[in-house]
VEXBA-783404 format. One record per residue (C-alpha): residue in one letter; chain; x negated, y negated, z. Coordinates in pm, whole numbers, padded with zeros to 5 digits, m for minus. Layout:
# VEXBA-783404
[rec "A", "A", [X, Y, Z]],
...
This chain:
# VEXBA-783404
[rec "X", "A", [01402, m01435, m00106]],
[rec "X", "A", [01670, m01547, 00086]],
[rec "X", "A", [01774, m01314, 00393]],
[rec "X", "A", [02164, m01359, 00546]],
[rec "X", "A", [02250, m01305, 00909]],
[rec "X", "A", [02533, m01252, 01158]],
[rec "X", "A", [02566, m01406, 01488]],
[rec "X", "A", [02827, m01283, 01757]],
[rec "X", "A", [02956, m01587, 01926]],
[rec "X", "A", [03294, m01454, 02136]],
[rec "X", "A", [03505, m01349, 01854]],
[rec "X", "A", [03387, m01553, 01608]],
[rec "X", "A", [03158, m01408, 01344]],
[rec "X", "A", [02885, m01690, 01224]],
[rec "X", "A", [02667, m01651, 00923]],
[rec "X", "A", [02348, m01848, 00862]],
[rec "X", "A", [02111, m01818, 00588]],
[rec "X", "A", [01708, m01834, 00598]],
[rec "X", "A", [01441, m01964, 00344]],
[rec "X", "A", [01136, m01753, 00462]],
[rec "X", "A", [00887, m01798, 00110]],
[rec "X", "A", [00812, m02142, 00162]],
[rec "X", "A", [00417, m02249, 00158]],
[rec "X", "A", [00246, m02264, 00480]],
[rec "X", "A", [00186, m02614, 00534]],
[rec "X", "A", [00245, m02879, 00838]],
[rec "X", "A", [00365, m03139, 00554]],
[rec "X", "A", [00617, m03072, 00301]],
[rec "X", "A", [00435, m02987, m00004]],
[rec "X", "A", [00450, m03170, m00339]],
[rec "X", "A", [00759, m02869, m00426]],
[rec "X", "A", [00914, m02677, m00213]],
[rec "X", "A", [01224, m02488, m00227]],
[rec "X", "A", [01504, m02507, 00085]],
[rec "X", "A", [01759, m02305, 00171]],
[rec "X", "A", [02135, m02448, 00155]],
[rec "X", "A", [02380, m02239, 00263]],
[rec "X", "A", [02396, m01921, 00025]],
[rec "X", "A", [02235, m02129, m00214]],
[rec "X", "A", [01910, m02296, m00305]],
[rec "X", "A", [01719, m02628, m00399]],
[rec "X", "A", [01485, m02526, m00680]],
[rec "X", "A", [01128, m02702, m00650]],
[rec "X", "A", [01216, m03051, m00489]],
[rec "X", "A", [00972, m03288, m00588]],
[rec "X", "A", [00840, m03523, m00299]],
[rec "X", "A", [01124, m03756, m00410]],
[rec "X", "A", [01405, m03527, m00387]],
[rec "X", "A", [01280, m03448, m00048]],
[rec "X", "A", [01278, m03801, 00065]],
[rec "X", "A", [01629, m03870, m00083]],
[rec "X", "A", [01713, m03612, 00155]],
[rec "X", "A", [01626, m03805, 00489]],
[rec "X", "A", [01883, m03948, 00707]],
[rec "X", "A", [01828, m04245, 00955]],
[rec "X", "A", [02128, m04113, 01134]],
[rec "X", "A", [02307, m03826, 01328]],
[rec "X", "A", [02667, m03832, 01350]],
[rec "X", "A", [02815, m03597, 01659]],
[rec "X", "A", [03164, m03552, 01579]],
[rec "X", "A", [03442, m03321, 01638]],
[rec "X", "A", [03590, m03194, 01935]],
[rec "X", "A", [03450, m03469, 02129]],
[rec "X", "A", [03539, m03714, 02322]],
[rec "X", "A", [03329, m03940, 02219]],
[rec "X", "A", [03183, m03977, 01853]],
[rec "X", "A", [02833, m04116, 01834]],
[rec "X", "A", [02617, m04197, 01586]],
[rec "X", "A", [02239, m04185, 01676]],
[rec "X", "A", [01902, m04319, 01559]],
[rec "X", "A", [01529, m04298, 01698]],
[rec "X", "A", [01573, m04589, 01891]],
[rec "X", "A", [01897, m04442, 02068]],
[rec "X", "A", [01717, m04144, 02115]],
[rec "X", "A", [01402, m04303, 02254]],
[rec "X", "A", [01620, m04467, 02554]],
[rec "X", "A", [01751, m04116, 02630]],
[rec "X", "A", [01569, m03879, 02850]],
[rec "X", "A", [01297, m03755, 02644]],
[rec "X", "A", [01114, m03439, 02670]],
[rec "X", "A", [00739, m03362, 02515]],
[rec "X", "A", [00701, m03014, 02369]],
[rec "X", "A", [00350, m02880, 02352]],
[rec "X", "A", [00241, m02640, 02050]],
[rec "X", "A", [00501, m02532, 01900]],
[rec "X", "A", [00522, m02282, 01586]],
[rec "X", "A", [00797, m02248, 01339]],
[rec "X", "A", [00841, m01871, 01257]],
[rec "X", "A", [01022, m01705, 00963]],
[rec "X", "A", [01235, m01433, 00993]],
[rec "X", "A", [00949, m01205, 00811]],
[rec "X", "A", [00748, m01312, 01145]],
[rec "X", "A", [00512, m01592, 00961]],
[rec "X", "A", [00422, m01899, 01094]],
[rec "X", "A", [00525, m02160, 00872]],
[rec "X", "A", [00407, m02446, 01037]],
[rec "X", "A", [00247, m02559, 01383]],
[rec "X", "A", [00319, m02881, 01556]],
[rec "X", "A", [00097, m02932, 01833]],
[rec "X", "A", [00317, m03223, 02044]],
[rec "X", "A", [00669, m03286, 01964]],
[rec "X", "A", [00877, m03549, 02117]],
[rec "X", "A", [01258, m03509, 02162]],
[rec "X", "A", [01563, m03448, 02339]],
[rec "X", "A", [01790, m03164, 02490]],
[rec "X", "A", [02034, m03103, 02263]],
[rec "X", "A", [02250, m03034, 02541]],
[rec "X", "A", [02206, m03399, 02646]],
[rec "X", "A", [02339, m03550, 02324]],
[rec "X", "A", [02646, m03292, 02372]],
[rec "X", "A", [02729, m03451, 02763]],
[rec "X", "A", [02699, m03770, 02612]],
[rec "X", "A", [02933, m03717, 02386]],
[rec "X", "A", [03203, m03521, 02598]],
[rec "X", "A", [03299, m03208, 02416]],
[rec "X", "A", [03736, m03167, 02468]],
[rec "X", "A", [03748, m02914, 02748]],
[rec "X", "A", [04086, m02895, 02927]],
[rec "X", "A", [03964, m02751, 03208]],
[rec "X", "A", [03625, m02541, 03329]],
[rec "X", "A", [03747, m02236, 03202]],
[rec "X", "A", [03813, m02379, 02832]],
[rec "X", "A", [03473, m02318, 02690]],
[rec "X", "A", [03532, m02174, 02338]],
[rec "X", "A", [03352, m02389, 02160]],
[rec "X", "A", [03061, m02402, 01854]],
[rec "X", "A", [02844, m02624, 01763]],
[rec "X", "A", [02701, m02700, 01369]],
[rec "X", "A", [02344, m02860, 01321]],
[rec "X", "A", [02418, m02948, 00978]],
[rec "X", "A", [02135, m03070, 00719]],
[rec "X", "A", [02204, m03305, 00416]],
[rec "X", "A", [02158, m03031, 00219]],
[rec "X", "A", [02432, m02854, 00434]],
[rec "X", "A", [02190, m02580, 00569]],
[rec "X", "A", [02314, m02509, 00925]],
[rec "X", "A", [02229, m02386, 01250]],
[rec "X", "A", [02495, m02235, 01439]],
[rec "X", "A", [02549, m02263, 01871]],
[rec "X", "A", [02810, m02111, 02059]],
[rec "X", "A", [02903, m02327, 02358]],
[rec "X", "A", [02767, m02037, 02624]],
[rec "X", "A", [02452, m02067, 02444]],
[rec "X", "A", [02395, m02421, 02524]],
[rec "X", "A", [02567, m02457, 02849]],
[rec "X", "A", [02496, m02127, 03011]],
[rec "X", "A", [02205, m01975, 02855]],
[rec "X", "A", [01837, m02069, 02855]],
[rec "X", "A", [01842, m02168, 02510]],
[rec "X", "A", [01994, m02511, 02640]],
[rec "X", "A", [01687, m02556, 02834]],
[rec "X", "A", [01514, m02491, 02439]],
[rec "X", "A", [01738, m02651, 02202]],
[rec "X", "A", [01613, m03039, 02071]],
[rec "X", "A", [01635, m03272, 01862]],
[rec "X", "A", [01287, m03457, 01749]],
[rec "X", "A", [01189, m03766, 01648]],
[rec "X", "A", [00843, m03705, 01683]],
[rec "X", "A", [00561, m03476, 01533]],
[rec "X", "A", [00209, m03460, 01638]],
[rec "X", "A", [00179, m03816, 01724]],
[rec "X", "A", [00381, m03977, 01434]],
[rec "X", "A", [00729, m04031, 01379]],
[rec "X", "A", [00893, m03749, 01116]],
[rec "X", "A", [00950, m03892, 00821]],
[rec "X", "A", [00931, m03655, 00529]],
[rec "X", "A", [01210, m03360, 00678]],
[rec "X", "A", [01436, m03665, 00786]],
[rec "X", "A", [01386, m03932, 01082]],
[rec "X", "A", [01514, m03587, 01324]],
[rec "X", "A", [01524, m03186, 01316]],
[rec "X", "A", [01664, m02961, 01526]],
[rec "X", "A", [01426, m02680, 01684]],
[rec "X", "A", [01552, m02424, 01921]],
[rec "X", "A", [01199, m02287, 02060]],
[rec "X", "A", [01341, m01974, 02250]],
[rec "X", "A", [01460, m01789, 01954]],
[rec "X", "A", [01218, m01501, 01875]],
[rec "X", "A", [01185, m01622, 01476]],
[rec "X", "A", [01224, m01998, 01516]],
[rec "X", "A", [01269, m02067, 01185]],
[rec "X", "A", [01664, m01984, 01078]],
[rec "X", "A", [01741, m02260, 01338]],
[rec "X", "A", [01502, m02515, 01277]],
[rec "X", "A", [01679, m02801, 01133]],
[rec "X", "A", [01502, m03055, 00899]],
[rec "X", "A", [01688, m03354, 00731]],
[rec "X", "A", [01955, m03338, 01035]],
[rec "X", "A", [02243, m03556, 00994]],
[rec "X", "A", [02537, m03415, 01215]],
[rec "X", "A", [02610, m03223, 01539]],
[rec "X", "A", [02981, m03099, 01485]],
[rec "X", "A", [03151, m02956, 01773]],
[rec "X", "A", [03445, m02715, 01709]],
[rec "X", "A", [03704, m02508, 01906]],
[rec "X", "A", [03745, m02193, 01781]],
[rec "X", "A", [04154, m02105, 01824]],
């Protein structure tokens, strides 16, 4: 079943949606289903899934500069390695477990790139994780900048020793949320940043 749910960012109202009945398995079964916006993929094969991956992030938007990144520009950027790390569903079931995870700070990427503030004080701002299958994770700009969840928020290119392959070349994981799962990212292809008016 899938479950909708509201996030408060200022005074913008953000809806995400959550695919909670998938197997438990740390590799992507032979069929799985995943969750794209209000809708759904119905049992993608192992190559559906693979025609899924993207070598590349784009971070575009309100920035001031647009980048496109691979592993290899993410390797030369200060990595961070994540010990034991579960993905939980919103129904509180553990999905999957990675025991190392290499990435980096989401928040990093987002400096790098230079989101448009006029000044300090300008900081209405949210950011998209978007999926090739256009499942999203949504971040306001407090939540990143001024919050402990930009301490928590990465992007990986690594997964127990091996480079991801199968959920795309990089997912997103925000490891501070209480049910890690609605934001956790697989098949990532874009950061967009956006000023909300």
């Amino acid at each position: 079943m899938s479950k909708a749910y509201v996030i408060l960012a200022g005074s913008v109202v953000l809806l995400f949606f959550s695919k909670c009945n998938q197997p438990v398995n740390a590799e992507y079964p032979a069929s799985t289903e995943v969750a794209v916006g209000d809708h759904e993929h119905h049992a993608l094969s192992g190559n559906d899934s693979a025609a899924l991956v993207s070598e590349t992030i784009v971070v575009k938007g309100d920035v001031q500069h647009q980048l496109t990144l691979t592993v290899d520009s993410l390797r030369v950027m200060k990595t961070v390695t994540l010990d034991e790390f579960n993905v939980v569903c919103q129904s509180g079931a553990t999905m999957k477990t990675d025991k190392s995870s290499k990435g980096v700070l989401l928040r990093d990427i987002l400096e790098k790139a230079g989101i448009k503030q006029s000044d300090h004080k300008d900081r209405n701002f949210f950011i998209v994780a978007r999926a090739t299958d256009n499942y999203k994770a949504t971040f306001s700009w407090a939540e990143i900048f001024n919050n402990p969840t930009g301490e928590n928020t990465y992007i990986l290119f690594e997964e127990n020793g091996k480079p991801i392959a199968k959920k795309g070349n990089m997912i997103l994981i925000c490891t501070n949320d209480t049910k890690t799962g609605p934001r956790h990212v697989n098949w990532l292809k874009s950061i967009e940043v956006t000023r909300v008016n």
